[in-house]
MARLUMBA-472370 format. One record per residue: y, x, z of N, C-alpha, C in turn. Coordinates in pm, whole numbers, padded with zeros to 5 digits, always signed. Layout:
<atoms>
YXZYXZYXZ;...
</atoms>
This chain:
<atoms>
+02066+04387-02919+01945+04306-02942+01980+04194-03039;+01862+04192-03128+01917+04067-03230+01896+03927-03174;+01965+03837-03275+01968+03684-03230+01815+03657-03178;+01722+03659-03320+01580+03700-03352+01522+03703-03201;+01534+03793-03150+01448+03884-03090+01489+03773-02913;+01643+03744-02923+01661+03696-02772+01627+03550-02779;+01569+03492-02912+01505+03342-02901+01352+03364-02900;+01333+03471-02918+01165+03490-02857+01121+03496-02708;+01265+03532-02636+01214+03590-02531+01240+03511-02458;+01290+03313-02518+01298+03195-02438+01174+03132-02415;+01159+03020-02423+01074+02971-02410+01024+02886-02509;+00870+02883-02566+00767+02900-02662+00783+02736-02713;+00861+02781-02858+00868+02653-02922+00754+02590-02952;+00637+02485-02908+00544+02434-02925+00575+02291-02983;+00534+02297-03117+00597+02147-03166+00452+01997-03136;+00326+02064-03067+00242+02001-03027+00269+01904-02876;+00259+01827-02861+00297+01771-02718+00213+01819-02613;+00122+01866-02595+00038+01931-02520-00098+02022-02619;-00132+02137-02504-00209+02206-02599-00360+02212-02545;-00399+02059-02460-00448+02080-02362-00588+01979-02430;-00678+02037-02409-00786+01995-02507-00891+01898-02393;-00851+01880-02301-00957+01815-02150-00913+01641-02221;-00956+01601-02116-00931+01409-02124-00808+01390-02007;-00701+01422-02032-00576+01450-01930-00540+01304-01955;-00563+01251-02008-00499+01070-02073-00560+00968-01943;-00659+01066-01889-00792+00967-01832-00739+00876-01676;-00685+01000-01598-00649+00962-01463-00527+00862-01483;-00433+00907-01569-00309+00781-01579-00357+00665-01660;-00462+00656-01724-00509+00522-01781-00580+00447-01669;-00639+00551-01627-00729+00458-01437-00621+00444-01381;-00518+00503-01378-00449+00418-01247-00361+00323-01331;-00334+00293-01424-00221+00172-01518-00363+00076-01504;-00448+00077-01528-00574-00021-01535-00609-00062-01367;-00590-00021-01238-00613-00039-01151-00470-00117-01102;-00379-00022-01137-00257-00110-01030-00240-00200-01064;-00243-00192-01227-00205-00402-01309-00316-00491-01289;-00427-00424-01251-00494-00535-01178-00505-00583-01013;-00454-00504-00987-00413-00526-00812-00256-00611-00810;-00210-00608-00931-00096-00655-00901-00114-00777-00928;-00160-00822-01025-00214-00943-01112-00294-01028-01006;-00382-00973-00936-00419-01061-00873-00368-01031-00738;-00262-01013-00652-00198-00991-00546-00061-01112-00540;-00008-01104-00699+00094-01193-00738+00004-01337-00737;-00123-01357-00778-00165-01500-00807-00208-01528-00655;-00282-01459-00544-00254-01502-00442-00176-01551-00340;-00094-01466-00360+00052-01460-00299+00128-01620-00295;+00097-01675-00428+00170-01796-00479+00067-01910-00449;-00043-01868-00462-00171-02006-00476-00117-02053-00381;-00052-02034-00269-00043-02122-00122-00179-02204-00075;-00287-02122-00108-00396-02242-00066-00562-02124-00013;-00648-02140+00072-00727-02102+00106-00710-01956+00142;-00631-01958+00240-00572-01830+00298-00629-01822+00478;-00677-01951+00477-00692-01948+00676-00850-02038+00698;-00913-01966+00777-01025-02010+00794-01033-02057+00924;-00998-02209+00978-00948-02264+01121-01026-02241+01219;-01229-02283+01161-01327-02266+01271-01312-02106+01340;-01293-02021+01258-01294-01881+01334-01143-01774+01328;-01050-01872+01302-00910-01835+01314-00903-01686+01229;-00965-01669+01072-00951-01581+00980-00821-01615+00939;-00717-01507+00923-00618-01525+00851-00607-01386+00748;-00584-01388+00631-00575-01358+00509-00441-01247+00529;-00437-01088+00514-00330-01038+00550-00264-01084+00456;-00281-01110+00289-00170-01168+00215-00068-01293+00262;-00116-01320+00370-00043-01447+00399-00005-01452+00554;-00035-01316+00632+00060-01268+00782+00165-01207+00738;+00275-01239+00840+00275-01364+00923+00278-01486+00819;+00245-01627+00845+00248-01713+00753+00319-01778+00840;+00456-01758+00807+00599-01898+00848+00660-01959+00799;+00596-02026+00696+00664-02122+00594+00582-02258+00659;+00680-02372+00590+00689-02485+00682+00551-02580+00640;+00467-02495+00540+00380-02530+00429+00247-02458+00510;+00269-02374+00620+00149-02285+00677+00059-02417+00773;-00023-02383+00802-00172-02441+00853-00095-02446+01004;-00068-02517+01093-00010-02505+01224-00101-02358+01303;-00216-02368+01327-00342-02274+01339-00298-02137+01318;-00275-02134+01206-00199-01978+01172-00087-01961+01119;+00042-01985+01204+00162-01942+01173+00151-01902+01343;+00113-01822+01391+00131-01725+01486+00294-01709+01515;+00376-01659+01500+00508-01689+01449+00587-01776+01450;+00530-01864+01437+00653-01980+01416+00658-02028+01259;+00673-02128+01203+00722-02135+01097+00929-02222+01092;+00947-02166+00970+01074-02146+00952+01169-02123+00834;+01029-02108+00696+01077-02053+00544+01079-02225+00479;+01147-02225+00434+01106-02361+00335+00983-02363+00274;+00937-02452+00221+00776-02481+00191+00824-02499+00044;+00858-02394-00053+00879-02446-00199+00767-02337-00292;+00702-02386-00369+00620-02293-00462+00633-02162-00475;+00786-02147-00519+00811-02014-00557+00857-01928-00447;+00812-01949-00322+00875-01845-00171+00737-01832-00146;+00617-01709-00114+00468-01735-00045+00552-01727+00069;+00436-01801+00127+00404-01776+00273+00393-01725+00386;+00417-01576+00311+00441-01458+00424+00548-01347+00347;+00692-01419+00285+00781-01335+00196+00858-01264+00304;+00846-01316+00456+00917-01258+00507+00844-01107+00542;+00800-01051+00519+00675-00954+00516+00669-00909+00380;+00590-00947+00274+00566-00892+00187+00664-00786+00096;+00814-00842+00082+00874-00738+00004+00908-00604+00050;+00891-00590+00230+00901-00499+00246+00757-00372+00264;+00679-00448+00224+00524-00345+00205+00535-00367+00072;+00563-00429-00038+00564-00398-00157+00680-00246-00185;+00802-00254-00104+00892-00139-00071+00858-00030-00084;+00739-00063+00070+00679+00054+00148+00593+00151+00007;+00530+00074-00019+00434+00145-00099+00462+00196-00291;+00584+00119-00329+00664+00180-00444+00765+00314-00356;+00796+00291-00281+00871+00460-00260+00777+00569-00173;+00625+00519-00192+00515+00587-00125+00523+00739-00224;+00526+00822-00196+00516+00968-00263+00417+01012-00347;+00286+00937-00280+00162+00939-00386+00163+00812-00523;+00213+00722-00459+00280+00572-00524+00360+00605-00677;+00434+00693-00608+00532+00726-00706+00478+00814-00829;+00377+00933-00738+00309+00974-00885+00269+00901-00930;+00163+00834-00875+00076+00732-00970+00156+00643-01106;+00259+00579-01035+00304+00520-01145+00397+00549-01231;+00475+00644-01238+00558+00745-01302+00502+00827-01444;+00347+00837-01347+00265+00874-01525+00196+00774-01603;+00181+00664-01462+00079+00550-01554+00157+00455-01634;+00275+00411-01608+00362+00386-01655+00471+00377-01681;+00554+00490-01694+00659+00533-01746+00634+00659-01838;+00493+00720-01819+00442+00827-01868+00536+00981-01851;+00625+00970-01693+00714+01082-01719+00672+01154-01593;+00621+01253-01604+00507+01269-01760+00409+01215-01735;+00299+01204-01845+00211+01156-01849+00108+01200-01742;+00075+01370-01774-00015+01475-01685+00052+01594-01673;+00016+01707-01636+00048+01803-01594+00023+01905-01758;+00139+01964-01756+00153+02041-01899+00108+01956-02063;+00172+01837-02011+00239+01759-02166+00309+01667-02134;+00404+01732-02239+00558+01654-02226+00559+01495-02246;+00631+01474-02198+00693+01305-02171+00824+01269-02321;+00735+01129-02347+00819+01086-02456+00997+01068-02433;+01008+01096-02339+01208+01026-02265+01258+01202-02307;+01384+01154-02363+01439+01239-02403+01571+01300-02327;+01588+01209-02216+01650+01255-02094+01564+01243-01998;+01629+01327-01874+01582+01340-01701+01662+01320-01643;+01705+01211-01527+01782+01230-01455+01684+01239-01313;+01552+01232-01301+01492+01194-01167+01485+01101-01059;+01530+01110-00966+01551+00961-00811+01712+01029-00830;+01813+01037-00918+01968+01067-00862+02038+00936-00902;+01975+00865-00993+02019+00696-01029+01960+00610-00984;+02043+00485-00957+02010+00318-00932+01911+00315-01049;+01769+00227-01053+01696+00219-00897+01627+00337-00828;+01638+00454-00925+01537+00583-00851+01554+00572-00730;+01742+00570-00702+01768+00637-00556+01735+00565-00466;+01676+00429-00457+01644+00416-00367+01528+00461-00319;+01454+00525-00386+01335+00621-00354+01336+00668-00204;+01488+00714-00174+01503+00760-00046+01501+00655+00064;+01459+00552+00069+01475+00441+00126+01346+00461+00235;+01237+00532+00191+01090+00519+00259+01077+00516+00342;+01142+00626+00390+01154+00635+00572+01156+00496+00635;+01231+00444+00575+01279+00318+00681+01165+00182+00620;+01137+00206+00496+01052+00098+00458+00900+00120+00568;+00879+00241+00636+00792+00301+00703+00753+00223+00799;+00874+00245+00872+00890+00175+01036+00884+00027+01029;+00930-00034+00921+00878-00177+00918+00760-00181+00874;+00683-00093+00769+00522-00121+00756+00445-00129+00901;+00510-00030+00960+00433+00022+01079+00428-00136+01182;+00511-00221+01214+00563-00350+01266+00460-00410+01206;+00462-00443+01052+00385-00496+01017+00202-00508+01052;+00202-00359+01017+00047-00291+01084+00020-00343+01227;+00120-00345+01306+00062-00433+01462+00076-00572+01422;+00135-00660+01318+00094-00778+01315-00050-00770+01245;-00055-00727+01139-00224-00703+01129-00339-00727+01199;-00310-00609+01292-00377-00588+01436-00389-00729+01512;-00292-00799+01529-00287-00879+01612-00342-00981+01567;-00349-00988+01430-00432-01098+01360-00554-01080+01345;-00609-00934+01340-00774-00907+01334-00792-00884+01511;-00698-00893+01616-00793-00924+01755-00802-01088+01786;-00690-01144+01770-00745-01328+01741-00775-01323+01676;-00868-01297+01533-00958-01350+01478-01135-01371+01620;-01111-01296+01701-01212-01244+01757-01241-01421+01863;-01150-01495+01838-01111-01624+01957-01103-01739+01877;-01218-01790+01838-01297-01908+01736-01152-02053+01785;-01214-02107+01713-01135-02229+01701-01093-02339+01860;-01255-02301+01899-01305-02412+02024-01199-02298+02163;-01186-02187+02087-01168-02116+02267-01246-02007+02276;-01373-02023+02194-01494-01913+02204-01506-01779+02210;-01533-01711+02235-01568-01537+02157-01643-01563+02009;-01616-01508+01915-01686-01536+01820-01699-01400+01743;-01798-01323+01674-01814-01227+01570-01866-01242+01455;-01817-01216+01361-01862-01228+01226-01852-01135+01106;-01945-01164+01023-01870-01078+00922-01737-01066+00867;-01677-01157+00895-01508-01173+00838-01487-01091+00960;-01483-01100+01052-01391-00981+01199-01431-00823+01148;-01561-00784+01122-01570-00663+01050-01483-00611+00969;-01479-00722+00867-01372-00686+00751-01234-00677+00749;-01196-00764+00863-01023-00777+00917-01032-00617+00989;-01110-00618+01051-01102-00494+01160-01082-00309+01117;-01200-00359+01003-01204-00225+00873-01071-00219+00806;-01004-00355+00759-00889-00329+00652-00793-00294+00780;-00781-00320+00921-00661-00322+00996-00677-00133+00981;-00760-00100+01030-00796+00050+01037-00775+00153+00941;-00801+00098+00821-00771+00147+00721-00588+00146+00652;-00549+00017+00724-00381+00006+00699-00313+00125+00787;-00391+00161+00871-00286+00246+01008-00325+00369+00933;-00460+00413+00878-00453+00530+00861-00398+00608+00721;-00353+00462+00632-00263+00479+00538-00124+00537+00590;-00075+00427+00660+00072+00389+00694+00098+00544+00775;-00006+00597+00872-00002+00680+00964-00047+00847+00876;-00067+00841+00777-00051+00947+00650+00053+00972+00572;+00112+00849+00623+00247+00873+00500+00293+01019+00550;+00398+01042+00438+00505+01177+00445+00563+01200+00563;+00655+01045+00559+00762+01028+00672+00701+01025+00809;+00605+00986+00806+00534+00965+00931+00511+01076+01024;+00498+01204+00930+00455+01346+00933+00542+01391+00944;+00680+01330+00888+00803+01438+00891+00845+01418+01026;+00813+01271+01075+00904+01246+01240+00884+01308+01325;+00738+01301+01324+00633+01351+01425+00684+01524+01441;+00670+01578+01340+00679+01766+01300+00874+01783+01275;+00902+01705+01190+01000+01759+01156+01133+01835+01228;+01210+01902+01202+01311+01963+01258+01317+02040+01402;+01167+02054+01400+01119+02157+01553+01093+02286+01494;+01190+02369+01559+01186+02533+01517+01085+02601+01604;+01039+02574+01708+00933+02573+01789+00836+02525+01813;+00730+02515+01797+00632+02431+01796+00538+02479+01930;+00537+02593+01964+00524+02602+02067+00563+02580+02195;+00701+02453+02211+00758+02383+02286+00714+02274+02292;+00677+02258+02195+00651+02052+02208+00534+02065+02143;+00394+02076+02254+00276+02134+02229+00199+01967+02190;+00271+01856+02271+00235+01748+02254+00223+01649+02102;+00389+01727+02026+00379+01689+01925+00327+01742+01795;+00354+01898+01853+00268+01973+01754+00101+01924+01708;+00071+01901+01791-00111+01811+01831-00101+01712+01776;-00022+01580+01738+00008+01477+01658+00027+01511+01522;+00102+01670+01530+00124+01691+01421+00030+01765+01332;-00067+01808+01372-00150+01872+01310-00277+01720+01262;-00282+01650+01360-00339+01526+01277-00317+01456+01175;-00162+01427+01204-00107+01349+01111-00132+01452+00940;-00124+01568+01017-00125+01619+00851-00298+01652+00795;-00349+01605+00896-00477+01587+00808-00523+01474+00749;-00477+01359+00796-00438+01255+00745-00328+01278+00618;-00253+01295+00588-00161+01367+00496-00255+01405+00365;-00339+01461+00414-00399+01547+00275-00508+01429+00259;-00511+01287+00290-00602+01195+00262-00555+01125+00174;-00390+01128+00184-00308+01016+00136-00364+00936+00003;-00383+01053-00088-00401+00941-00249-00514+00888-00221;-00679+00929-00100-00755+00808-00106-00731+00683-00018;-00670+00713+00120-00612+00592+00162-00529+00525+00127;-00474+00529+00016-00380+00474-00101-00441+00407-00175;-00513+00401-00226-00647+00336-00302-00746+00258-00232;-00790+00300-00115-00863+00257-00035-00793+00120+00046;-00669+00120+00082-00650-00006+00128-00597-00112+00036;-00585-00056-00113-00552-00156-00197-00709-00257-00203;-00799-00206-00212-00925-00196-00182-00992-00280-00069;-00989-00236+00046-01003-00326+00148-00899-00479+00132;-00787-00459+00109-00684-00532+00132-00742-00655+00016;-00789-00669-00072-00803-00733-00197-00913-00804-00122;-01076-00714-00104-01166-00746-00004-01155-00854+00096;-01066-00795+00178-01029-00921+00242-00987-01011+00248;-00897-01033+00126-00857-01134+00091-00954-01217+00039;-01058-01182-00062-01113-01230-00112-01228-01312-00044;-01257-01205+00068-01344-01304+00159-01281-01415+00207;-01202-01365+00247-01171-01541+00352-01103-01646+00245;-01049-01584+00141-01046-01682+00055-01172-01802-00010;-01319-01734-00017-01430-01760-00053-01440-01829+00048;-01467-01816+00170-01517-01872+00293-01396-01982+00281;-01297-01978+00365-01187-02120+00318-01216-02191+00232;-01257-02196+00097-01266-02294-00009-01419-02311-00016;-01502-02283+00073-01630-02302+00084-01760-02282-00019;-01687-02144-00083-01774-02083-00165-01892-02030-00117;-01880-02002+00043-02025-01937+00103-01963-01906+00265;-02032-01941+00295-02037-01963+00488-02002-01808+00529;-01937-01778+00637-01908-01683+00678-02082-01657+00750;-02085-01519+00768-02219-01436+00825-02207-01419+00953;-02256-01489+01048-02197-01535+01183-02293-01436+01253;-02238-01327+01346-02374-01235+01445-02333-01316+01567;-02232-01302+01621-02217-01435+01748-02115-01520+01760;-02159-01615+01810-02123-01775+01804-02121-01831+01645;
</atoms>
């Protein structure tokens, strides 16, 4: 067989970068345009140190649970405070870097930003400008493998959540109180579990390494949830960036007395 003939039968020199005539540019430009704005304004909250706690109805701002810096509202440091009170530490750092963790070695996370910005690749059938691959086998990829464990502390986190949207429910005076801010704590808490509780790992604990499933009928049943949750992942991925912003934004508004919370009782 000639030279000729055995470089035909490789693979199809296309000197075009893709041959793909759709709007494939579209989904990685929505998500580089969504995350840099979730980040942008996640980073300016984070730091404002200011209108994060609403005292009359004990709203606290998940950007800022737990809040234990020595700079927190006595009211809501649930916790304790204990961080130094300096500009550049927020208010709830003991928390935050590890859900910022959680959700960069998130699996759907990782697509997203791999095409939105690093463009490797961009979409599906056109090539990526990097002229090497090494994948997650180098510092920082590898810590990719880290998730699992960034998991189990989201999950910690998710019951402080919780615990902050059921005292929200116990007004300032002692009261029962409901409002539109408890809706919204209550929706984003719900929406964090059924993120956190979609993940991969979450699915892998639950299912993983059972050669029987007809033995552990209990977990198999967890496990068939969890993986329907699973196939939700990229919208509850979106969705609590979503809520999470939401809520912030309310009780931020309400705290700085942009507009009265929507009170149904007390």
């Amino acid at each position: 067989m000639s030279s000729t003939t055995e470089a035909s039968a490789g693979r199809a020199q296309i000197a075009a970068r893709t041959l793909r005539t759709d709007r494939w540019w579209l989904p990685p430009l929505a998500n580089f345009v969504g995350l840099a704005l979730w980040v942008v304004y996640a980073t300016v909250r984070a730091f404002m140190q200011d209108w994060y706690f609403v005292p009359q109805y004990n709203y606290l701002t998940p950007f800022y649970s737990p809040c234990v810096s020595n700079g927190c509202v006595e009211q809501a440091a649930h916790f304790g405070r204990f961080l130094p009170d300096v500009w550049w530490l927020p208010y709830a750092s003991l928390t935050l870097p590890f859900l910022l963790l959680f959700r960069l070695t998130c699996y759907y996370y990782r697509k997203a930003y791999y095409r939105a910005f690093w463009l490797s690749p961009p979409a599906c059938a056109v090539a990526e400008p990097h002229k090497k691959y090494t994948g997650e086998t180098r510092f920082p990829l590898l810590g990719q493998n880290l998730h699992r464990y960034f998991f189990y502390i989201a999950a910690i986190i998710s019951l402080i959540n919780t615990y902050d949207a059921v005292e929200a429910f116990i007004k300032e005076d002692g009261s029962f109180g409901l409002g539109l801010g408890n809706i919204i704590l209550v929706i984003n808490v719900v929406m964090l579990w059924a993120y956190t509780v979609s993940c991969h790992s979450c699915r892998s604990i639950i299912g993983g390494r059972l050669n029987h499933f007809s033995k552990h009928p209990l977990r198999y049943k967890l496990w068939v949830q969890v993986s329907r949750l699973n196939g939700k992942h990229m919208q509850l991925a979106w969705t609590t960036l979503a809520t999470l912003a939401i809520t912030d934004f309310y009780i931020m508004a309400v705290s700085a007395g942009w507009f009265a919370d929507l009170r149904i009782v007390g």
